[in-house]
N, C-alpha and C positions, 0 to 999 in steps of 0.2 A: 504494500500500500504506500502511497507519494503521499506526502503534504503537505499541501498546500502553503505557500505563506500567509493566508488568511484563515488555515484551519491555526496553525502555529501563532497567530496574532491572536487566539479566540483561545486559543488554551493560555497566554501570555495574561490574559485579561483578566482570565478564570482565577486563574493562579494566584495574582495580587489581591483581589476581590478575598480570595479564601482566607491568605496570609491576614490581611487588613480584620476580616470576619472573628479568624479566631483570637487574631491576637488583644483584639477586644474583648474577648468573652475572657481571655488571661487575666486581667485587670480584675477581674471579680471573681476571682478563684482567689480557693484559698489555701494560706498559705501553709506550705509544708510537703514532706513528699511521701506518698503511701508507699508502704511494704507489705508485699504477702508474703505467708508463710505457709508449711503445713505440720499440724500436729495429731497423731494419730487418724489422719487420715482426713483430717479437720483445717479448714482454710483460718488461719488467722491474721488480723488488719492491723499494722502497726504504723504508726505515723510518725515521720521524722522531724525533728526542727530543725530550724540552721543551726542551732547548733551542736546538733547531733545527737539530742537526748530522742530518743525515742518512748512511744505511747500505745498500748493495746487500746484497739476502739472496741468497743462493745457492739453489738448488732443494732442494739436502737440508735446506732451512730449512725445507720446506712445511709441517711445525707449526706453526709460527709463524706463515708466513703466513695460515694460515686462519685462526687465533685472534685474530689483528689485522684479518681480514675480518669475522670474526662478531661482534666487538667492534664495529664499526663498523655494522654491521647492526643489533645490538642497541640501542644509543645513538638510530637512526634510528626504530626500536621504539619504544623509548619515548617518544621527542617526541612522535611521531604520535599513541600513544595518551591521551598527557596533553593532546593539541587535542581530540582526540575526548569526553575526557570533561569538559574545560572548558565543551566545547557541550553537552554532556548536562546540567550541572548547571546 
């Protein structure tokens, strides 16, 4: 498959639009960086701070949790797509 300069301009656009998206939604994440673990067979959620102490979240934490997975998702977003459009340009 060829393409296009205008398909390559649309994915250029895509790409800053997503960068610019997430790294908004960054700004309202919170801070800290989740760790999974397993114990006996059991997922456990620890939270990191900067400066390094760590925290078990409890399950009624599951807000949290997720917000520190999506955070983490998001961050991985972005990289990705700022390699992709370093090789676009």
């Amino acid at each position: 498959m060829r393409l296009s300069k205008n398909n390559l301009l649309a994915r250029a656009f895509y790409l800053k639009q997503l960068i610019a998206e997430k790294t908004e939604k960054l700004k309202n994440a919170p801070k800290g960086k989740l760790y999974v673990s397993t114990c006996n067979g059991h997922c456990q959620f620890l939270i990191a701070a900067e400066n390094g102490d760590r925290k078990y979240l409890s399950k009624q934490e599951r807000t949290l949790i997720k917000a520190l997975a999506q955070k983490d998702y998001d961050q991985k977003v972005i990289a990705s797509a700022r390699s992709e459009l370093s090789t676009l340009s």
